[in-house]
C-alpha positions in Angstrom: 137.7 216.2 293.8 140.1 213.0 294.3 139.2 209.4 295.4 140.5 207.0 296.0 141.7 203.8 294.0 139.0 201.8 295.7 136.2 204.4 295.1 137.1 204.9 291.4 137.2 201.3 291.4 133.6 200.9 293.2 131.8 203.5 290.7 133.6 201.6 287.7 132.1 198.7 288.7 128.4 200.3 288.9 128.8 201.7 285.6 130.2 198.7 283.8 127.5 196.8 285.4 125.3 199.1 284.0 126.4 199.2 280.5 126.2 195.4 281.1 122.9 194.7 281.7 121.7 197.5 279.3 123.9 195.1 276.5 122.1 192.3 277.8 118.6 194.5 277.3 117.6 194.5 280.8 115.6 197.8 282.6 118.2 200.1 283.6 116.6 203.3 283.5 116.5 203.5 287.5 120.4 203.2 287.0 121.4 205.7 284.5 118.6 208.2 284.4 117.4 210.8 286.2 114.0 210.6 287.8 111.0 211.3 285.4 113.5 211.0 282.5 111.3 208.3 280.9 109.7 207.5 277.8 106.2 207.6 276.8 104.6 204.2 277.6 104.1 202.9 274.3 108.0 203.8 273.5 109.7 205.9 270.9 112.2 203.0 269.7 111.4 199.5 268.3 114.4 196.9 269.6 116.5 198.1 266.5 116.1 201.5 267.8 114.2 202.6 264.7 111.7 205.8 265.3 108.0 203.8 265.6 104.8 205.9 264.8 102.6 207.3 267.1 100.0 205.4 268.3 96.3 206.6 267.3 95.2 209.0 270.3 92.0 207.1 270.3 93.6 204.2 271.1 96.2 205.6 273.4 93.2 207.2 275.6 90.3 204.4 274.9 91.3 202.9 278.8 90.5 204.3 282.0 91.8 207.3 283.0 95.3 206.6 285.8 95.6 207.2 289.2 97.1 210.6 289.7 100.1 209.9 291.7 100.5 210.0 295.4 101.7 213.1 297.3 105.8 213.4 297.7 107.1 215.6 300.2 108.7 219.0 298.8 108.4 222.1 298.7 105.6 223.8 296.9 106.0 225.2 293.1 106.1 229.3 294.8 108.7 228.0 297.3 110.8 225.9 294.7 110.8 228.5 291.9 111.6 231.5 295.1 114.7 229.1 296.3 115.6 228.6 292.9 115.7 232.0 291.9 117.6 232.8 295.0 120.2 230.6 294.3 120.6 232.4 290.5 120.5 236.2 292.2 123.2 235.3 294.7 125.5 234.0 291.8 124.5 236.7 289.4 125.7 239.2 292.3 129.2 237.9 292.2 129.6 237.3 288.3 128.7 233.7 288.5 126.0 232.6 286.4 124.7 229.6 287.2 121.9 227.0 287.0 119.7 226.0 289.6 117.2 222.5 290.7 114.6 222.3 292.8 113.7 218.5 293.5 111.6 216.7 296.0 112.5 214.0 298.4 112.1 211.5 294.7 114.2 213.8 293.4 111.9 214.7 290.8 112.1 218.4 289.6 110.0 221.6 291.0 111.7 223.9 289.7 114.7 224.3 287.0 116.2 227.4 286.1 118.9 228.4 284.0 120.7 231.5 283.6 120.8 232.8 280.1 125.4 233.1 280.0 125.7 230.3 282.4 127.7 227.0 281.5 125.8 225.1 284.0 123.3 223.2 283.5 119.6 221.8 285.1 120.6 218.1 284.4 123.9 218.4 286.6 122.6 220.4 289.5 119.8 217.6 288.9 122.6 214.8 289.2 124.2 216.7 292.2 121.2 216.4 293.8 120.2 212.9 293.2 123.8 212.6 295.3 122.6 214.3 298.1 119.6 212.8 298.8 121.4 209.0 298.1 123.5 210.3 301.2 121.6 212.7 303.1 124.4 215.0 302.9 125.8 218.1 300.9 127.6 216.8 298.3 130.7 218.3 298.2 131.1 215.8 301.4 130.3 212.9 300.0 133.5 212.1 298.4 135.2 212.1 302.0 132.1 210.0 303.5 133.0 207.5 300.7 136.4 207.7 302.1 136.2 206.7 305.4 133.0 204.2 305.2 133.2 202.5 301.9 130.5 200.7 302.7 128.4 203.8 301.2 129.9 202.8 297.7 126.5 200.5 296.7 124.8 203.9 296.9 126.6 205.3 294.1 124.8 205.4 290.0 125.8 206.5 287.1 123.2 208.9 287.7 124.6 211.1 290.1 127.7 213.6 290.1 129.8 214.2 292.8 131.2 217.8 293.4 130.1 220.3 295.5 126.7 222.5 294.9 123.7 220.7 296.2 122.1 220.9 299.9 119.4 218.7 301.6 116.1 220.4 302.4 114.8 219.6 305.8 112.3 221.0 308.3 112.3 219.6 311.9 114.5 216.6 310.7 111.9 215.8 307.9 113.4 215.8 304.4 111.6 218.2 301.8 113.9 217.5 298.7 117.6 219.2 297.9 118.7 222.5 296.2 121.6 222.1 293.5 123.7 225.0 291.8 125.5 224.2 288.6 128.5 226.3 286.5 129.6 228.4 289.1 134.1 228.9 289.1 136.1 229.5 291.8 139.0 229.1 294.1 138.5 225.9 295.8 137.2 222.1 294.8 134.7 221.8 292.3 131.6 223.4 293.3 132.9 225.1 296.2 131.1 228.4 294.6 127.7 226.6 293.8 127.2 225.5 297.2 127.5 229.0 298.6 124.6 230.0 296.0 123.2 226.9 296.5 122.5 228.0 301.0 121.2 231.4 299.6 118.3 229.3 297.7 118.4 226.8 300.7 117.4 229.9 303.3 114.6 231.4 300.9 112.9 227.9 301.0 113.4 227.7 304.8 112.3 231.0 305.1 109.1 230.3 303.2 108.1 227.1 304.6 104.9 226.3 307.2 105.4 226.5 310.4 
């Protein structure tokens, strides 16, 4: 995967700016992390970074109860965990073992699976994913997209990782989420392999999807 001067320059810049305003202790979880990579609300660090207790469960649960969340599009838990294991068996049949994410249009995880002997991992294919949805677009061609409008450069975080292996989930233009294959090798750029695992999970969620 090769960029240019000015990309390489443009994602320096995001992650120096990052670092930056983490130094100067501002919120940059939406920067760096992945979504629902948070902390417990009361914290697990004091501003040392020293290991607080936990708070007393009484106290923790004494206030009213939150709202639950509102609905994100993506697909269902049966659908996620049936693309997801596509994805692995389509790998697995050519000697690739692989991991495998299931997000939703937040990019927060359905389903995450892992192949015991793979070097892949969840929290890539999560990253890889993350890209896609930024872009709307597989991500091994995001690189070139940068390339010839780098305009799209304030889209890029720290969060995300640019190689091939991730696909967008849509139904009649509507986006459902992305699929992301990690720790596939091959012939051909970086991730070249996941994404063909990764269209074998894509069509087993199409396939299972409403009408």
């Amino acid at each position: 995967m090769l960029f240019t001067t000015a990309t390489r320059l443009s994602l320096l810049a995001a992650i120096t700016a990052t670092f930056a305003a983490f130094s100067a202790g501002a919120q940059t979880r939406e920067f760096r992390s992945l979504p629902t990579d948070d902390l417990p609300p009361f914290g697990m660090l004091d501003d040392q970074g020293v290991l607080v207790p936990l708070p007393d469960p009484a106290t923790l649960h004494g206030g009213p109860a939150p709202e639950p969340p509102a609905p994100v599009a993506g697909p269902s838990l049966d659908v996620a965990i049936a693309g997801a294991q596509a994805a692995l068996a389509a790998c697995e049949a050519i000697g690739a073992p692989v991991a495998a994410a299931v997000v939703d249009v937040k990019g927060r995880p359905r389903a995450l699976l892992m192949s015991p002997e793979t070097e892949g991992s969840v929290f890539v294919a999560m990253r890889k994913a993350a890209a896609t949805l930024a872009f709307d677009a597989p991500s091994i061609a995001i690189p070139e997209l940068l390339e010839n409008h780098p305009e799209l450069n304030d889209r890029l975080t720290p969060a995300m990782f640019l190689a091939g292996g991730a696909l967008p989930i849509r139904q009649r233009d509507r986006s459902l989420g992305a699929i992301a294959v990690s720790g596939a090798r091959g012939d051909g750029p970086i991730g070249s392999v996941d994404e063909v695992c990764a269209q074998a999970g894509l069509q087993a969620i199409l396939s299972r999807l409403p009408d």
